[in-house]
mmCIF file of the C-alpha atoms, coordinates in Angstrom:
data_MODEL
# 
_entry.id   MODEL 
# 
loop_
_atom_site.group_PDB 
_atom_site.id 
_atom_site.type_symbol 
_atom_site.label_atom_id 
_atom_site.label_alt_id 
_atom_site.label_comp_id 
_atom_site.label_asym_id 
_atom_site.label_entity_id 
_atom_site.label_seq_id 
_atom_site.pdbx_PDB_ins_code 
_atom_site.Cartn_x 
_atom_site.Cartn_y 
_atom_site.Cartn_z 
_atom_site.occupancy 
_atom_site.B_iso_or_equiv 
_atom_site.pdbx_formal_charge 
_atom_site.auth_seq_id 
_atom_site.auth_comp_id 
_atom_site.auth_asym_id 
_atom_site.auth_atom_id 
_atom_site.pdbx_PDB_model_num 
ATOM 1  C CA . UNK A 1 1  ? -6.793  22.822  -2.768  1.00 0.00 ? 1  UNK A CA 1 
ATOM 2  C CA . UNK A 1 2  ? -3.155  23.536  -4.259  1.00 0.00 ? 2  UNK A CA 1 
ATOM 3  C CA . UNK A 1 3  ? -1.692  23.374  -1.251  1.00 0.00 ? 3  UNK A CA 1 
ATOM 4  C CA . UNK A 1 4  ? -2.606  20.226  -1.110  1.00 0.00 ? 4  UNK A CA 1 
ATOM 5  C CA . UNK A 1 5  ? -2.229  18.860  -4.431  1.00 0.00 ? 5  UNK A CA 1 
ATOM 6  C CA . UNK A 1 6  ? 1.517   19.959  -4.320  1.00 0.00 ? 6  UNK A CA 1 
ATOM 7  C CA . UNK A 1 7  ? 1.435   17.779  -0.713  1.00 0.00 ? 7  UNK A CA 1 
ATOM 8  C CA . UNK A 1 8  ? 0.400   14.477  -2.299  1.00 0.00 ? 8  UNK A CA 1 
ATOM 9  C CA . UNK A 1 9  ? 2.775   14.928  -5.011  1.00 0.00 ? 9  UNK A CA 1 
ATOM 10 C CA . UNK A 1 10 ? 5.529   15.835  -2.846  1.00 0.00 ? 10 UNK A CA 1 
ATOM 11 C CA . UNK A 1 11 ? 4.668   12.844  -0.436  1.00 0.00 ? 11 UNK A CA 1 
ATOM 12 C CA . UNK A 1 12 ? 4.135   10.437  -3.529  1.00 0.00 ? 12 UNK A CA 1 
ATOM 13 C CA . UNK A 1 13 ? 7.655   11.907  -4.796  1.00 0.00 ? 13 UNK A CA 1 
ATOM 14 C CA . UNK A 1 14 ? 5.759   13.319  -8.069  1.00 0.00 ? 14 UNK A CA 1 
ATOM 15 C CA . UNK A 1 15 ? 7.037   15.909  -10.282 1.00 0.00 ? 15 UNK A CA 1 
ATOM 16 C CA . UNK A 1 16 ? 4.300   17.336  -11.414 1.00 0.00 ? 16 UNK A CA 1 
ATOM 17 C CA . UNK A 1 17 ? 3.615   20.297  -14.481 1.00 0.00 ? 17 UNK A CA 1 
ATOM 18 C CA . UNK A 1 18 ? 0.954   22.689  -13.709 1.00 0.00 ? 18 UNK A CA 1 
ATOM 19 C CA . UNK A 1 19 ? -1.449  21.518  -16.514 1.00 0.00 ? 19 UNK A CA 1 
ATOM 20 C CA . UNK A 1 20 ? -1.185  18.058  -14.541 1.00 0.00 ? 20 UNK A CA 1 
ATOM 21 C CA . UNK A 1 21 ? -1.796  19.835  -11.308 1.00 0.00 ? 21 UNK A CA 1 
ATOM 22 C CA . UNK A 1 22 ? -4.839  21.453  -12.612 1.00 0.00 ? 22 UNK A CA 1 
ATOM 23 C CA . UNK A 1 23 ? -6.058  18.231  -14.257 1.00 0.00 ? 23 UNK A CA 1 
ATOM 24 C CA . UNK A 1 24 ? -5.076  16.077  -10.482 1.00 0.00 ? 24 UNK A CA 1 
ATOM 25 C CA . UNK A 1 25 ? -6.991  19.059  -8.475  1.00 0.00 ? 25 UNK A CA 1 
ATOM 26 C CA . UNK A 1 26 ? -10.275 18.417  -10.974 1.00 0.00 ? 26 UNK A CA 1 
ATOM 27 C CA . UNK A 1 27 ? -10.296 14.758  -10.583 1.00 0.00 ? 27 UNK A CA 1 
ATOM 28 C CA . UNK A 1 28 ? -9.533  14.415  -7.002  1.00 0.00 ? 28 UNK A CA 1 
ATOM 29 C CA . UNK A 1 29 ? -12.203 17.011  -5.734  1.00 0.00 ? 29 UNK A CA 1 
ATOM 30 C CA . UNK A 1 30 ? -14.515 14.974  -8.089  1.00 0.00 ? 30 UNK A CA 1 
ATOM 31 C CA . UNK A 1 31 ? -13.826 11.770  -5.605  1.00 0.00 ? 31 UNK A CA 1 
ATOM 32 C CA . UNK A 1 32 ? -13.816 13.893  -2.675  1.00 0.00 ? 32 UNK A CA 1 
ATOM 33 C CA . UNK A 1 33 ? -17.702 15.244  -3.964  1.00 0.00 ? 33 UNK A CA 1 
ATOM 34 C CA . UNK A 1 34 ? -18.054 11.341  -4.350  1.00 0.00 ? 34 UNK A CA 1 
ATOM 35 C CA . UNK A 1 35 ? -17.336 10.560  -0.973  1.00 0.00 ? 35 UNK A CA 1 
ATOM 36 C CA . UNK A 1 36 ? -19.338 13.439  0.575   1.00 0.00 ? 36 UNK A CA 1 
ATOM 37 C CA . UNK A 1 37 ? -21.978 12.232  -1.299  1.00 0.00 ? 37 UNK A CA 1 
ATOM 38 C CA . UNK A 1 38 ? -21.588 8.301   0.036   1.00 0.00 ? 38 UNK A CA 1 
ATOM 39 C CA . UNK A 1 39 ? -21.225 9.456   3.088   1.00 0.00 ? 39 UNK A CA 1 
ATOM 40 C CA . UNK A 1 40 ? -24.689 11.293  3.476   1.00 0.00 ? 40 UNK A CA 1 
ATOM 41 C CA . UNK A 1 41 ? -26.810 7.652   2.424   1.00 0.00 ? 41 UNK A CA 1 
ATOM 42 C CA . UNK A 1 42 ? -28.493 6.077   5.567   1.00 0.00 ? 42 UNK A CA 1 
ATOM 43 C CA . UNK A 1 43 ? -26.441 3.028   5.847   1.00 0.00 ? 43 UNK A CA 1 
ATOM 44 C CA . UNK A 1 44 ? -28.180 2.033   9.237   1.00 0.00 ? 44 UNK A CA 1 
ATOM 45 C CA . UNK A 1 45 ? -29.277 -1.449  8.227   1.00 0.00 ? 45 UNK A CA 1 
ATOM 46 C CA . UNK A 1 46 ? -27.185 -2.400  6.009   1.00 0.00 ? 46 UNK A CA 1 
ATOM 47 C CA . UNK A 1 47 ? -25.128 -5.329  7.328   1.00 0.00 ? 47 UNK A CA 1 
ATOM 48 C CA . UNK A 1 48 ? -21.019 -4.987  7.023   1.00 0.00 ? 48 UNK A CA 1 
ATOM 49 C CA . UNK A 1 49 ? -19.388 -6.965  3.303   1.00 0.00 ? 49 UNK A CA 1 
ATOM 50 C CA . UNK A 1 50 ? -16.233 -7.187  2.508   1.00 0.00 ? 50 UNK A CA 1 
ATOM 51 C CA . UNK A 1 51 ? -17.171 -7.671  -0.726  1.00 0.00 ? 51 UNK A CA 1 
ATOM 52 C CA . UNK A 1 52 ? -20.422 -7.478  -2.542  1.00 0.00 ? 52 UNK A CA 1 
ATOM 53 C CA . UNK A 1 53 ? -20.399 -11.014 -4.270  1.00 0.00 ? 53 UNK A CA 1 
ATOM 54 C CA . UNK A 1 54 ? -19.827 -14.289 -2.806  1.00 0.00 ? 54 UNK A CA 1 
ATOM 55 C CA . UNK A 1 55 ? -16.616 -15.113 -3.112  1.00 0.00 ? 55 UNK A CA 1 
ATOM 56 C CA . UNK A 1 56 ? -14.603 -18.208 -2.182  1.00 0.00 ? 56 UNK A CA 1 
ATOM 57 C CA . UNK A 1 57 ? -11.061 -18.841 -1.380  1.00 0.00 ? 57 UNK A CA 1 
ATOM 58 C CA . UNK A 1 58 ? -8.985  -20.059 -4.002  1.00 0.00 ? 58 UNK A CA 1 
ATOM 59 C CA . UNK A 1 59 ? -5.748  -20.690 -2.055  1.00 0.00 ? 59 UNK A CA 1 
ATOM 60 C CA . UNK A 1 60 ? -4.119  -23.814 -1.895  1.00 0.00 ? 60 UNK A CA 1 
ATOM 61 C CA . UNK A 1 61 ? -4.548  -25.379 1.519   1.00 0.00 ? 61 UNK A CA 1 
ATOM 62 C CA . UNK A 1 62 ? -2.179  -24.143 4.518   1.00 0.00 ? 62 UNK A CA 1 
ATOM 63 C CA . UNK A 1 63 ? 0.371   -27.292 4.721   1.00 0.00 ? 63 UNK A CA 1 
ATOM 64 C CA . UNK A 1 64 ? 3.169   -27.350 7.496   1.00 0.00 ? 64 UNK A CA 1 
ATOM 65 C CA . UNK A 1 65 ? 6.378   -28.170 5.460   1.00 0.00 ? 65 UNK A CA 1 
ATOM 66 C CA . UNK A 1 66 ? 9.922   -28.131 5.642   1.00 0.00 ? 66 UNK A CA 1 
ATOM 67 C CA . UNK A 1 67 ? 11.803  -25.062 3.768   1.00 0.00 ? 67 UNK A CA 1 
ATOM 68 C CA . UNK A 1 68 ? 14.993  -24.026 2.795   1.00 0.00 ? 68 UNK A CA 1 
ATOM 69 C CA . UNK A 1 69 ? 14.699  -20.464 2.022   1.00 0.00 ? 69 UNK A CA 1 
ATOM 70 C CA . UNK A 1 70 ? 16.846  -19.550 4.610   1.00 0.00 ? 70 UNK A CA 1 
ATOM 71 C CA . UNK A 1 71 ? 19.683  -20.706 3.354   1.00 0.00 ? 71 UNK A CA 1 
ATOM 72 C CA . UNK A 1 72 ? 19.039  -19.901 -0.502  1.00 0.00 ? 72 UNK A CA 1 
ATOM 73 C CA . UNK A 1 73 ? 18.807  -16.032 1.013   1.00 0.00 ? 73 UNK A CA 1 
ATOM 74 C CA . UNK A 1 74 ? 21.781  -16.419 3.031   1.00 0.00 ? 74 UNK A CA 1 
ATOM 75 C CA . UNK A 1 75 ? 23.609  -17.909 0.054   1.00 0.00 ? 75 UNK A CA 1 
ATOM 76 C CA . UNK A 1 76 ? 23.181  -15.020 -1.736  1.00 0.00 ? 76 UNK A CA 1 
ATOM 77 C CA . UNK A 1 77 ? 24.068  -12.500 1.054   1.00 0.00 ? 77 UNK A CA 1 
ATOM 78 C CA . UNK A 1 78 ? 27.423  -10.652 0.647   1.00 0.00 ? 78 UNK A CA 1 
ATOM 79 C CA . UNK A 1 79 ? 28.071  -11.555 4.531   1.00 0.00 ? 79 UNK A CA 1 
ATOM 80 C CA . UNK A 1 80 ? 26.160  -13.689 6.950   1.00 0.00 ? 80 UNK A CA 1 
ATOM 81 C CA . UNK A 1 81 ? 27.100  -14.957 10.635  1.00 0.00 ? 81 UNK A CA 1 
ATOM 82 C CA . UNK A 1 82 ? 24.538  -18.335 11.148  1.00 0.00 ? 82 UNK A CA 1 
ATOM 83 C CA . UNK A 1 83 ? 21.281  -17.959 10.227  1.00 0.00 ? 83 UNK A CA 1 
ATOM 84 C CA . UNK A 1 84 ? 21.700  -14.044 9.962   1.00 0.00 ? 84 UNK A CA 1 
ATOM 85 C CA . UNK A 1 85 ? 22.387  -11.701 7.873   1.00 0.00 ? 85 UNK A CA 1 
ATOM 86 C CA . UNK A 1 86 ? 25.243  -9.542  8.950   1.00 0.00 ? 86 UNK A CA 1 
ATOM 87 C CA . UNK A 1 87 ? 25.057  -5.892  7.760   1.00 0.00 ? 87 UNK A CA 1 
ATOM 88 C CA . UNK A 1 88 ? 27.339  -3.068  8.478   1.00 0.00 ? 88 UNK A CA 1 
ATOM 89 C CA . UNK A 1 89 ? 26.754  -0.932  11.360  1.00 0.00 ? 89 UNK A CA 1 
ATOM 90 C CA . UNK A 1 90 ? 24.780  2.561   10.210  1.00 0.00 ? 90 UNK A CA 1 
ATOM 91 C CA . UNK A 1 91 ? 24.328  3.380   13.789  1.00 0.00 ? 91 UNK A CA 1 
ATOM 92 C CA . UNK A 1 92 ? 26.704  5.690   15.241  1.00 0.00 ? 92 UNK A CA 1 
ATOM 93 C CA . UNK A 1 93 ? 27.081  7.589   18.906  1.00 0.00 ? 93 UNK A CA 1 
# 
């Protein structure tokens, strides 16, 4: 599992020592023993949750209304043409 220890931490941009390689190879093949282990229970009729306790939406409500934030963004842009944003070209042929 080194290999892929030193994968995850070079995809997750992590310098890692080898003590903390060690200790990251422990606990993730502990979760991956957890998983295994989930993924053996009959689950045949138990019906889909997203979450296991009722839970209600505490958003405000979903009003249509007017906004400016346009133009507070664009204010603060170092260039803008309109309603855009106008970046330097970083495309070359």
């Amino acid at each position: 599992m080194e290999f892929k220890i030193e994968r995850v931490a070079e995809l997750a941009r992590l310098n890692l020592k080898p003590e903390e390689k060690q200790k990251l190879e422990r606990d993730l093949g502990a979760i991956l023993d957890y998983v295994h282990k989930l993924s053996l229970l009959d689950t045949a009729g138990v019906e889909p949750t997203s979450h296991v306790l009722n839970m209600e939406n505490v958003f405000r409500k979903d009003e249509a209304k007017t906004s400016n934030a346009a133009e507070k963004a664009l204010a603060h842009a170092p260039q803008a043409d309109g309603r855009f944003f106008k970046v330097p070209k970083i495309v070359q042929r």
